[in-house]
LUMVOMI-720174 format. One record per atom (N, C-alpha, C): residue in one letter; x, y, z. Coordinates in steps of 0.1 Angstrom, whole numbers, plus 5000, padded with zeros to 4 digits. Layout:
N
aXYZ...
% end
This chain:
398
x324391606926x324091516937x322991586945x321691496947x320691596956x321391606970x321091696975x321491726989x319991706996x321291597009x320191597020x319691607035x318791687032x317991777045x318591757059x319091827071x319091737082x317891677089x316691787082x315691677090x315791517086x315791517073x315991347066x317091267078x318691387078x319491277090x319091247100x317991347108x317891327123x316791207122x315691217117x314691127112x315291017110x316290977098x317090857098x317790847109x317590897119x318690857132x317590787136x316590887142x315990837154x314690657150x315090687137x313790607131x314290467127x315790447129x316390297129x317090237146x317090147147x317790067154x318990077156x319490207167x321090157165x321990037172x323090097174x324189937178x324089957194x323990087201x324190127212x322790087225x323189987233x322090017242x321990087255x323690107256x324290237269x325590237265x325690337257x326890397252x327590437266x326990507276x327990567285x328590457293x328090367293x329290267299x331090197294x330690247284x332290277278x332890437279x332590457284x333190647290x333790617301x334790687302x335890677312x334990727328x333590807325x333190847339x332390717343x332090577336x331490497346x332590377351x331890357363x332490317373x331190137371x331890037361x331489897368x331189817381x330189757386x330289677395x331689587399x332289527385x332489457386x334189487375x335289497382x336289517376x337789427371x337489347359x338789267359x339689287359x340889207364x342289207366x342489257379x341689387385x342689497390x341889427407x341789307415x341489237424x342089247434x343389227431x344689247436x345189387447x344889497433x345289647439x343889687441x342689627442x341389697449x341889647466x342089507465x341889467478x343089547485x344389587477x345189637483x344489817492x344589837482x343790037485x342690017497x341889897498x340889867504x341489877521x342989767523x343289777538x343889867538x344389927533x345090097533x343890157541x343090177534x341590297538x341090257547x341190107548x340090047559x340290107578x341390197583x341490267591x339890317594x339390377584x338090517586x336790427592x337190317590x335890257596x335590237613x337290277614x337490267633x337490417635x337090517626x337690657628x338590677631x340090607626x341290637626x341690717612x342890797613x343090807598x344390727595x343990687582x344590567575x345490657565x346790587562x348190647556x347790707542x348590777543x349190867527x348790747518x348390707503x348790627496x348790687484x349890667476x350190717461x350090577452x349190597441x348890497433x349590517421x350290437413x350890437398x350590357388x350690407375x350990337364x350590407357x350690357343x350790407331x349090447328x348590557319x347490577316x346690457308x345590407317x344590317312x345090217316x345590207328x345590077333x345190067353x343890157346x342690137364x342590237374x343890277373x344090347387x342990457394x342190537386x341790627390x340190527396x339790467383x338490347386x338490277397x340190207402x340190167411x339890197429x340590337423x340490427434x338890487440x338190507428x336890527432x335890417429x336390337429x335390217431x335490167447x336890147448x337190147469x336590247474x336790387471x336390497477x334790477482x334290477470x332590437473x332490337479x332690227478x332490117489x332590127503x333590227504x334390237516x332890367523x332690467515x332190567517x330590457520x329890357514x328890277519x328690217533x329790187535x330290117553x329790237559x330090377557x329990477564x328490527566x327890497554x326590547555x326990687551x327690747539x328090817533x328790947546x329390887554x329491027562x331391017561x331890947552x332690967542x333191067538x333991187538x333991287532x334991257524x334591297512x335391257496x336291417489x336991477486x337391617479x338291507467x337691557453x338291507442x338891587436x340191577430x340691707421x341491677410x340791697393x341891587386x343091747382x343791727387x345091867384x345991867372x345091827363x345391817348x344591907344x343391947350x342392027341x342892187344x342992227336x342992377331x341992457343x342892557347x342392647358x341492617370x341992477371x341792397384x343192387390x343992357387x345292387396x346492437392x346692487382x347592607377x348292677388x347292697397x348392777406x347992767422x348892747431x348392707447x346692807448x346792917442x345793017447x344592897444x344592877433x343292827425x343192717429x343992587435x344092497441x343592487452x343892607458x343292597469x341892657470x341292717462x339892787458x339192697458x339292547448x338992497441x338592367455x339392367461x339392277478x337992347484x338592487487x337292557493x335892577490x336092527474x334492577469x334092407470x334092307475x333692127478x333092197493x333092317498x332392307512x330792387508x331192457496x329992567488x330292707492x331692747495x332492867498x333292927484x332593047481x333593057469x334093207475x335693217470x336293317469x336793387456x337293457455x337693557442x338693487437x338493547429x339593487413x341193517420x341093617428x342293667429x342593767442x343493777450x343493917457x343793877473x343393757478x343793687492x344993627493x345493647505x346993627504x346493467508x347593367503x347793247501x347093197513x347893217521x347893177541x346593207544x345793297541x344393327547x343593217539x343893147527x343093007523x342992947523x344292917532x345092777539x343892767550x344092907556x343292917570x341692917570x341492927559x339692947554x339592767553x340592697545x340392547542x340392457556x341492477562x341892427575x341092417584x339492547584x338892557596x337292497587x336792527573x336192417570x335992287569x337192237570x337392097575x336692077587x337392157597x337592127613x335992127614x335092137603x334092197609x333392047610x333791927604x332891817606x333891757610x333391597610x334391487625x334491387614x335591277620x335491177609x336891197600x336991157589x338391177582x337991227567x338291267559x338491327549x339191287540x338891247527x340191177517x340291277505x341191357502x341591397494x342491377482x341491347469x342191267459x342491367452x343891347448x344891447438x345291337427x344691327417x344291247402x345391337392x346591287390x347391327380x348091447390x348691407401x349091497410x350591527404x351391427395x351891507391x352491637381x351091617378x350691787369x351291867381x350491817391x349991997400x351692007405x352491877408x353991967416x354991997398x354091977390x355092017379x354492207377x353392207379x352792377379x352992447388x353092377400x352692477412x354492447421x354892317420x356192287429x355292217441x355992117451x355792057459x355692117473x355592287473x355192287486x353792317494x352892307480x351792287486x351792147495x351992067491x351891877493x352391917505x353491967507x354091977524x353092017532x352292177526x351192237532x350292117539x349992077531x348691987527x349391847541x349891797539x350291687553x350391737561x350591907568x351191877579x349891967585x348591967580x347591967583x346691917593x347391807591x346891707604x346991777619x348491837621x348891917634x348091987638x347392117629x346092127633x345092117634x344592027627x342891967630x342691927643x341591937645x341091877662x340291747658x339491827652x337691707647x337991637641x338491647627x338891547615x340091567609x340491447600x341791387599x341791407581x343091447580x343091427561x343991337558x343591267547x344491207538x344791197524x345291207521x346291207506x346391087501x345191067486x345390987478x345891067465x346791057463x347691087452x347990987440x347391007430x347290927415x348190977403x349290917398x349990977392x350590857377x350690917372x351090837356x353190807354x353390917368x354690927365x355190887379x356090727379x356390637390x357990707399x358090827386x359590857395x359590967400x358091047399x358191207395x358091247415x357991127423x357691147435x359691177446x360591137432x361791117437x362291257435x361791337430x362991487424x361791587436x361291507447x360791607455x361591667467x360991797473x362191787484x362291637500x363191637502x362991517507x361991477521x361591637528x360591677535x359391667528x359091697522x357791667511x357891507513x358791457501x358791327501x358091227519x358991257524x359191177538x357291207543x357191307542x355691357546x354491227539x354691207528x353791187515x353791047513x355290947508x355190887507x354890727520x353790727522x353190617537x353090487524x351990497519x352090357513x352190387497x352490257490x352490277475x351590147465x350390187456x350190047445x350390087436x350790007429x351389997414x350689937407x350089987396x349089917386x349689887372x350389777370x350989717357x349989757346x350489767335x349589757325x348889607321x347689607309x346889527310x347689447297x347289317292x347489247282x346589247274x346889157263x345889167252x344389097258x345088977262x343588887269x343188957282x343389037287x342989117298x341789227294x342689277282x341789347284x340389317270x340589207268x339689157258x338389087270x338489067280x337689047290x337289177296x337789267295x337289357294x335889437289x336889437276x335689477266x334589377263x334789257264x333689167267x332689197276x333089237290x331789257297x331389417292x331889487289x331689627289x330589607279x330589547266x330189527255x328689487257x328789397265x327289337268x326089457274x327189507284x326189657287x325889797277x327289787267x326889857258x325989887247x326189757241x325789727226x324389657225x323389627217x322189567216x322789427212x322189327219x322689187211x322789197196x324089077194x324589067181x324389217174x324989297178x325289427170x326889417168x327789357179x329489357177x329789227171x330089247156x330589137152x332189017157x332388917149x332988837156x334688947156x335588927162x336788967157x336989137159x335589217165x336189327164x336889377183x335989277192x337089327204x338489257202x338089167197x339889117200x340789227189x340589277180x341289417172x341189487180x340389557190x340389637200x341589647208x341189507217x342289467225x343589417222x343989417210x345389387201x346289527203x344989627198x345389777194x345689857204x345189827213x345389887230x346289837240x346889687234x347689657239x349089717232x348989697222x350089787218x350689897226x349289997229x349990067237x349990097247x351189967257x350889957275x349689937274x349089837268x347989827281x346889877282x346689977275x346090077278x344290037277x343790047287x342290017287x341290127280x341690207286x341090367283x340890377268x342190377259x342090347246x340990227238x340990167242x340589997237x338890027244x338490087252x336890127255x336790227245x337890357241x337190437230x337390427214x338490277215x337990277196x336690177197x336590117209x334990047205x333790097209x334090237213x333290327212x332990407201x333890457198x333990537185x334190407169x334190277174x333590197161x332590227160x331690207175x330190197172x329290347169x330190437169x329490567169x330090577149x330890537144x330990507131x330490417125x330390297128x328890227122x327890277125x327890357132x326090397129x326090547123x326990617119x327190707112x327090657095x327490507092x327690497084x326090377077x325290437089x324090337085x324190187087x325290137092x325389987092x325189967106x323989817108x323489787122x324289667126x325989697122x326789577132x328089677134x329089647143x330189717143x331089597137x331689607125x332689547119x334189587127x334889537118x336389567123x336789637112x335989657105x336789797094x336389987101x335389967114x335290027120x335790067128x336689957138x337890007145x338390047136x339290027128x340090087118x340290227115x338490287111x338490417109x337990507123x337790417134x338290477149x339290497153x340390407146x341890457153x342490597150x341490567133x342190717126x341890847132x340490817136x339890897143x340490957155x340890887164x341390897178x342790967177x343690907165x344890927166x344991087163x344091137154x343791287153x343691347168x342391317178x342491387189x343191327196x343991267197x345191287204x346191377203x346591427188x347491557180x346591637195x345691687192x344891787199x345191797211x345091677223x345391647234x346791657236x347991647228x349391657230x349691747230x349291847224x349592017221x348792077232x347592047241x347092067253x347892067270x348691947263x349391907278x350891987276x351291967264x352692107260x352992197267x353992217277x354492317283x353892457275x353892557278x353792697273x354592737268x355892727267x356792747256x356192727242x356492557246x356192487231x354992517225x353992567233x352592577227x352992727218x353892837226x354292917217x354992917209x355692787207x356592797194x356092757184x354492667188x353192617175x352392757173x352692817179x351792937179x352492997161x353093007163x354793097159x354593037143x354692907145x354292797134x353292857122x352192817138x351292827130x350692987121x350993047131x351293227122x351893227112x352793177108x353593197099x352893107084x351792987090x351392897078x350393047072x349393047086x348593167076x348893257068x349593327071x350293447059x350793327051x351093227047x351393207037x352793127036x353593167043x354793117044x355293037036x356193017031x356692857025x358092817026x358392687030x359792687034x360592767047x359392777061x359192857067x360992767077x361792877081x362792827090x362892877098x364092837108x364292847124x364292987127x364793057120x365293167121x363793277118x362893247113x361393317108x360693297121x360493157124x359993137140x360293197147x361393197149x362193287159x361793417163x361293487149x360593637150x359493617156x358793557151x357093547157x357493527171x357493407173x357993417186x358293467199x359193547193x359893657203x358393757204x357593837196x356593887195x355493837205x355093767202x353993617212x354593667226x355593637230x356293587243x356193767248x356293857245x356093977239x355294017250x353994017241x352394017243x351993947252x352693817259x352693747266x353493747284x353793847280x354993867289x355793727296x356293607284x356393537287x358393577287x358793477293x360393497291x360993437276x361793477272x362093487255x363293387257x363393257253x364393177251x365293217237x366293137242x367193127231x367193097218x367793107211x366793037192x367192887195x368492877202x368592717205x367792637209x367292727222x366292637227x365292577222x364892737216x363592717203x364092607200x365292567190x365092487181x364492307184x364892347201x365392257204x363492187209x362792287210x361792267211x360692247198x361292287191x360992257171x361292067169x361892067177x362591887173x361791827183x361391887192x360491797202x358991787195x358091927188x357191887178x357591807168x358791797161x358791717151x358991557162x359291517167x359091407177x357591337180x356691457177x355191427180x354791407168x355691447156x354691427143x353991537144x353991637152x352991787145x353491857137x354891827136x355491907124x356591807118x357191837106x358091777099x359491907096x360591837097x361691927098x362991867094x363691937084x365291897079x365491997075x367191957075x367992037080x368192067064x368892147055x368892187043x370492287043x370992237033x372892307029x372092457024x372692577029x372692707021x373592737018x374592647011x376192667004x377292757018x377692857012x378392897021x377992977030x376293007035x375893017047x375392957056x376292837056x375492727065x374792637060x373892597074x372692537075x371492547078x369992537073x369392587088x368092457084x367192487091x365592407090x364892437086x364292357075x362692347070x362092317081x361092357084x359692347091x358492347081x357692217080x356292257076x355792187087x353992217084x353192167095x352892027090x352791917099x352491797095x350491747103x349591827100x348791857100x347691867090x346291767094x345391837080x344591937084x344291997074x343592157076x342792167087x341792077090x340292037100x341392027120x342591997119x343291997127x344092137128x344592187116x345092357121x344192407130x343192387126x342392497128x341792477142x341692327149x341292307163x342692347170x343692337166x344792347177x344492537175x344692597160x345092717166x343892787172x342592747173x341492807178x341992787196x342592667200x342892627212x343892717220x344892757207x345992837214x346092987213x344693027203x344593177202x343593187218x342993047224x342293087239x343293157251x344493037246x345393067255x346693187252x346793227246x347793357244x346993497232x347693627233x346893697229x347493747217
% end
């Protein structure tokens, strides 16, 4: 078979017509003029905030629902608006506390606050209270009110515990100049109830709830998104409504349903064809369902990430018919090196059945006559995947 050149690919890229006429409008970072369904909880968020326009500060508000159904879009779609009335003197601090070594730990949380003024401090070494006090007095330094969005806040009281959020409200007592408020964005509608009830009482002022989308919701959706995206007649008949079938499936989910019709269209044109078919979602779902493996093993407590660690050690050498009891060793080692705390093999195990739950691994139980029983473990994984998770988890342990 002749092999061919990448100059030939890049040349055939740039030298046809693709499907795309602003791909980035299906990325989760734009923000539409114009947003369906969610009218309701914009107008709601809207009299919440609408205080700042009297220079009052306006209540706590925690916003919910399930992933891909608005909430964060919604929130900064009001936010800007609201920040336009002002003639931007708006002060915005955004912090998604999902991201890795953004809020891991109060120190860094609160670094990460300080450095939105253009103040950076050390990685490490200042006692907590002095960055309270460094934050507290860069606020004070302008007038007006301040909205501080905590996006997947409950990452940060699952990392850090809820007494920063106490910290953080009762802020107000000292400010002179300017006023803070707490918009808190969270995926988890109960995770506000296992707080202490001082936290709680502090936090929760108001609450919107963002239902998931339907099929025809969000097929209007991707209708308008599509017109901004794609070059006329490039999306054939039938492939948003597959979109929107597929995304409804799950909750709703919008977020999903903008990236298989994104990633259709970045696979039709991988594949030289100048329409997106629906045999394209198809090989988008396959697509996506892969990095999501990736994405699930990212959000994995640290345990569990060490018990794939353990796993996955064990595939390299070779292993075969690798069980509970083999894991167990590696394991212990990792956590080791780690100076992590060494659970029980139960636990382990019990954490082996939560990957097999995700489908990253496969696991039965097997008779050893009169020594019992114990577990197979193989990896339920193709090779192009080992090798992204363990590159991911050799970043994170040593």
């Amino acid at each position: 078979m002749a092999q061919i050149s990448l100059n030939e690919i890049f040349q055939g890229y740039v030298g046809r017509r693709g499907v795309f006429k602003n791909k980035e409008t299906l990325s989760i970072a734009f923000t539409p003029d114009n947003i369906p369904h969610r009218e309701e909880q914009i107008k709601q968020l809207g009299m919440i905030l609408a205080p700042v326009l009297r220079k009052e500060k306006p209540s706590n508000v925690f916003i919910y629902g399930k992933t891909g159904t608005g909430k964060s879009l919604c929130a900064s779609h009001t936010i800007k608006k609201l920040s336009d009335q002002t003639n931007g003197k708006l002060k915005t601090i955004y912090i998604n506390c999902k991201m890795r070594r953004v809020s891991d730990t109060e120190y860094r949380l609160l670094s990460q606050l300080i450095s939105f003024f253009g103040v950076e401090v050390p990685y490490t070494g200042l006692p907590t209270d002095s960055l309270y006090k460094k934050f507290f007095n860069l606020l004070d330094q302008g007038e007006g009110n301040t909205l501080l969005v905590l996006d997947e806040i409950d990452a940060l009281v699952k990392k850090v515990g809820d007494g920063i959020l106490y910290n953080l409200t009762r802020i107000n007592q000292e400010l002179k100049k300017t006023k803070l408020t707490i918009v808190g964005i969270s995926n988890n509608i109960s995770f506000i109830n296992d707080m202490d009830p001082r936290v709680r009482s502090s936090l929760s002022e108001e609450e919107a709830v963002f239902p998931p989308y339907n099929a025809s919701e969000l097929r209007d959706i991707l209708t308008e998104r599509s017109q901004l995206a794609f070059n006329p007649g490039t999306v054939s008949s039938g492939v948003i409504e597959k979109c929107s079938a597929l995304a409804a499936q799950e909750h709703g989910d919008a977020r999903k349903a903008l990236d298989l019709l994104r990633v259709a269209g970045e696979v039709a044109e991988r594949m030289g064809n100048e329409k997106v078919l629906k045999e394209h979602v198809d090989l988008a779902e396959k697509k996506l369902d892969t990095d999501k493996t990736l994405e699930i093993t990212k959000t994995q407590p640290r345990q569990s990430q060490c018990v794939l660690l353990s796993i996955l050690e064990l595939f390299r050498k070779g292993t075969k018919n690798t069980q509970t009891g083999d894991i167990y060793d590696v394991y212990i080692q990792i956590c080791r090196r780690n100076n992590l705390k060494v659970l029980t093999q139960r636990r382990v195990s019990d954490l082996i059945s939560e990957l097999d739950m995700f489908g990253i691994v496969n696991s039965k139980v097997i008779s050893k006559g009169r020594y019992g029983r114990t577990r197979e473990i193989k990896l339920n994984l193709s090779g192009e995947m080992i090798t992204r998770i363990e590159n991911f988890l050799k970043e994170e342990f040593i």
